[in-house]
N, C-alpha and C positions, 0 to 999 in steps of 0.2 A: 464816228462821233464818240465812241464807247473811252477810246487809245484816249480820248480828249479829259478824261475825268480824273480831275487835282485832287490831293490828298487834301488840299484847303475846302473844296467843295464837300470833301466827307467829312474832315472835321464840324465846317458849317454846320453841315446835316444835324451831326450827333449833339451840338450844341443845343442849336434850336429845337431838337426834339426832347432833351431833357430839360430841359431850360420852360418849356412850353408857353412860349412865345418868341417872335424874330425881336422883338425891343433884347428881350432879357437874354439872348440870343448876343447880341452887338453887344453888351456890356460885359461879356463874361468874355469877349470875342476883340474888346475894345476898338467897336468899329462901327459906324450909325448903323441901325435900323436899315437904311435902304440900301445900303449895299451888301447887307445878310439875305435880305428880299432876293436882289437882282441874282445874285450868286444860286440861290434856291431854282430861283426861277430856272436860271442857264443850266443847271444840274439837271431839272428836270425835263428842261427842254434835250436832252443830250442824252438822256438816258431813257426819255421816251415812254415814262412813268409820273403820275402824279402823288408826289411823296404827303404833301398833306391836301387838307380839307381846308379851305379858307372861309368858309361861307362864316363861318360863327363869328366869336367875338375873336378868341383865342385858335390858329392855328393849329387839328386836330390831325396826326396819326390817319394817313389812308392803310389797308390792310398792306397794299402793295409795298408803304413806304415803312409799314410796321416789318415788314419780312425783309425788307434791304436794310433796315437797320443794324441789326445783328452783324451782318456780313461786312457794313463799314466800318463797324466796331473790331472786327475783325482784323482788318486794311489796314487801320491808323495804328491799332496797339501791336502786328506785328512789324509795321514801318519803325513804330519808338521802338520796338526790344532790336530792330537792326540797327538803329542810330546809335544805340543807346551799349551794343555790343562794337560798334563799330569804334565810338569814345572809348570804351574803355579798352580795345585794342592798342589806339594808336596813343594814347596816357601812357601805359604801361602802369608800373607802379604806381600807387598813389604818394602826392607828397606827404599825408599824414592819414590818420583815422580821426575820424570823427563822429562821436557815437554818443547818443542821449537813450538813455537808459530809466526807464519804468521803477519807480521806488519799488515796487513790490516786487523786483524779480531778487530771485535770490545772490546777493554778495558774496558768497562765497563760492558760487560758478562763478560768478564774475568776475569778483578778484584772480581764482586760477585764469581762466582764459588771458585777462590782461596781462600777468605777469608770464604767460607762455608767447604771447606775442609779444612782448618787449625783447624777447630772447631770441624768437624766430625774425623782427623783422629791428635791429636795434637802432637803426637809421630813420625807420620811420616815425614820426612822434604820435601822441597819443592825447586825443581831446574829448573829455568825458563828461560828462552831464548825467546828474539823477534827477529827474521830476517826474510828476504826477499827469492821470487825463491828458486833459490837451497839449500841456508844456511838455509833454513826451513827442506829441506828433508835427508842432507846430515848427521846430527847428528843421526838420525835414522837410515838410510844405514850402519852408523860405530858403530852404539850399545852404545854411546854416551847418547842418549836420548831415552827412552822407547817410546815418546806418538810424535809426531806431529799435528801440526795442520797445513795443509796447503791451499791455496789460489789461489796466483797470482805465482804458477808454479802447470797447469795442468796437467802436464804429471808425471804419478808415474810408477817406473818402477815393475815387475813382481812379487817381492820378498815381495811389501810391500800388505799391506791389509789394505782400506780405508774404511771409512763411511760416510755418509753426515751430516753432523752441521747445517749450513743455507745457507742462499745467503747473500750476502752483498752488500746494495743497492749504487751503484758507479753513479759518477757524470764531466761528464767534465769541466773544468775551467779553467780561468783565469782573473787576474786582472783588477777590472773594468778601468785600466788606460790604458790595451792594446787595441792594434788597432784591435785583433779579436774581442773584447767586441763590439764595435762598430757595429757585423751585428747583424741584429736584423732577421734573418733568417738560414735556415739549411746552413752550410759552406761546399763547395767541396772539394774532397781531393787534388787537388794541390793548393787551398790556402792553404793549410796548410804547403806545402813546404818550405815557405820561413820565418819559425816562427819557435822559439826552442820550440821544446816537451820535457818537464821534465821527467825523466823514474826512476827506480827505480832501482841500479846497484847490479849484482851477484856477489858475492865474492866466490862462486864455477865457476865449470867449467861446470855442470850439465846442465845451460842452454845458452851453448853456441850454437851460430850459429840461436838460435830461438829466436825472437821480438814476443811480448804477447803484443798487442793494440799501437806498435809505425807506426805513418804513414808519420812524418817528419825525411827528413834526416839530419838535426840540431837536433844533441840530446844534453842535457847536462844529464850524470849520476850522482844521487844522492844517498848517502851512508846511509839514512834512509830517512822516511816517514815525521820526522817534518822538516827536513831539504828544502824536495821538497816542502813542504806547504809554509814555508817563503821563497820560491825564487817565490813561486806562486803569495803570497802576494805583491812581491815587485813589480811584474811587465816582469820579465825576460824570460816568457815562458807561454805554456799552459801544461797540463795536466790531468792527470785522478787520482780522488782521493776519498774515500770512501766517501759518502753524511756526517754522522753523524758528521766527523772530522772537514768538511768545509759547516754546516749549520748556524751555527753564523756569518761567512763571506759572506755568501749569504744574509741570513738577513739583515747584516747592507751594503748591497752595496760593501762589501771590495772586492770582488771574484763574477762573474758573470756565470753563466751555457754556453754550447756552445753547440750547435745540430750541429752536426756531420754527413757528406750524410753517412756515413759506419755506423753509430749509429743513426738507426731509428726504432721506435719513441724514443728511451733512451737508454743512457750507460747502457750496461748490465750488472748484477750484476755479482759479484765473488762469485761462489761456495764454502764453507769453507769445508774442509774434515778433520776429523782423521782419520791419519795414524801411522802404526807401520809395524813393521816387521811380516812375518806369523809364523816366528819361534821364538816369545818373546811378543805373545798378552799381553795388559794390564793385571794385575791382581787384587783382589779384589778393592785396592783404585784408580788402573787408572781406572776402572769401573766404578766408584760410577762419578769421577771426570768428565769421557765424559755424563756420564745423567745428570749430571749438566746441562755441555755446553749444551747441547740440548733441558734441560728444560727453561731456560736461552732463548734459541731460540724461543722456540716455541710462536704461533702465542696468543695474550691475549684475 
């Protein structure tokens, strides 16, 4: 009975137990309600284990099916890293790169990497995207873009598979004409309530409801990175901005550092990660292209 047990019946599984119900289950699964049941059901008949508790409203986690979980989880994600090696065997090369890239990571690793694979690989073409939060992770999600690189949206959901790049040394600011400029010690966080914080706006929906480093409720949203720089510039607001981009303005006086009581001893850097899908890892040139980035990274 055991030799009997489908990777469908373990997907099922993993669904409906994250999902915590067999409805929400079928929708994520596009497939009714009863036939997530029946499936459950056979699974548990065949494995001779009672994976949930039915009695409630909502289908509850037995201990038994809480400890096989793990293990399915296990089944199905090394099945996708063989499918998903086994793609990109029989591909070969890719026909292009395709890579959506984190405003906040730094341009000038990037620029190098690009322009050492235009050299390494000159046949293949090159498709590039800079945006923000979710418009970083979103083009990956929909098969859009093979590679990611993302940052300032921490949270990736289950499907993709990440790596670490670097950290990105971040810095808070504002204009030395503002009246924050003015303390010349750590700032509390309700002085900061009565000042705009520049943030950087989601054009997905992926991060809504969640704030990444805003602690003023005067926000103004901006629609790129050079944009919040010269509102920084002007005077209109404070915020948080990768050190490299706003150290010439530091230098000459234009933009001033601010120590933050929630940012002690320093703004914390941004994690840079690639990402992709578990079912369309990079292949030989997106390979070559993240040892770049990361040789690129690494410490000199």
């Amino acid at each position: 009975m055991l030799d009997g047990v489908s990777m469908d019946q373990l997907r099922t599984f993993i669904a409906a137990a994250d999902e915590g119900s067999f409805s929400a289950a079928g929708r994520r699964l596009r497939r009714a309600q009863s036939v997530v049941s029946q499936t459950l059901a056979n699974l548990e008949g065949q494995l001779g284990v009672l994976l949930f508790d039915r009695s409630a409203r909502y289908p509850r986690l037995t201990e038994e099916g809480a400890a096989l979980l793990a293990e399915a989880r296990l089944v199905v994600n090394g099945m996708d890293g063989f499918k998903a090696r086994a793609r990109t065997i029989s591909e070969g090369l890719e026909p292009e790169l395709s890579v959506v890239v984190d405003v906040m990571y730094p341009m000038d690793s990037l620029t190098v990497s690009v322009g050492l694979f235009r050299a390494a690989f000159p046949h293949t073409p090159v498709r590039l995207y800079v945006e923000a939060l979710g418009a970083v992770l979103q083009p990956v999600l929909q098969k859009s873009c093979r590679i990611g690189i993302v940052g300032s949206m921490p949270l990736v959901p289950e499907q993709v598979d990440a790596e670490k790049l670097t950290d990105v040394p971040m810095v808070t600011v504002t204009a030395a004409s503002h009246p924050l400029a003015a303390a010349k010690r750590v700032i509390r966080m309700r002085e900061l309530e009565s000042h705009v914080q520049l943030v950087l706006t989601d054009r997905t929906s992926l991060t809504s409801g969640k704030n990444f480093g805003v602690f003023s409720p005067s926000i103004w949203r901006l629609a790129d990175l050079g944009a919040k720089h010269a509102f920084l510039r002007a005077g209109f607001g404070w915020g948080h901005m990768p050190l490299a981009m706003v150290q010439g303005d530091l230098d000459a006086g234009t933009l001033v550092r601010l120590r933050l009581e929630a940012f002690q001893p320093a703004t914390p850097p941004i994690a840079m990660f690639a990402v992709y899908r578990k079912d369309a890892p990079p292949g030989p040139a997106g390979r070559w292209f993240l040892d770049q980035l990361k040789q690129a990274a690494a410490p000199r």
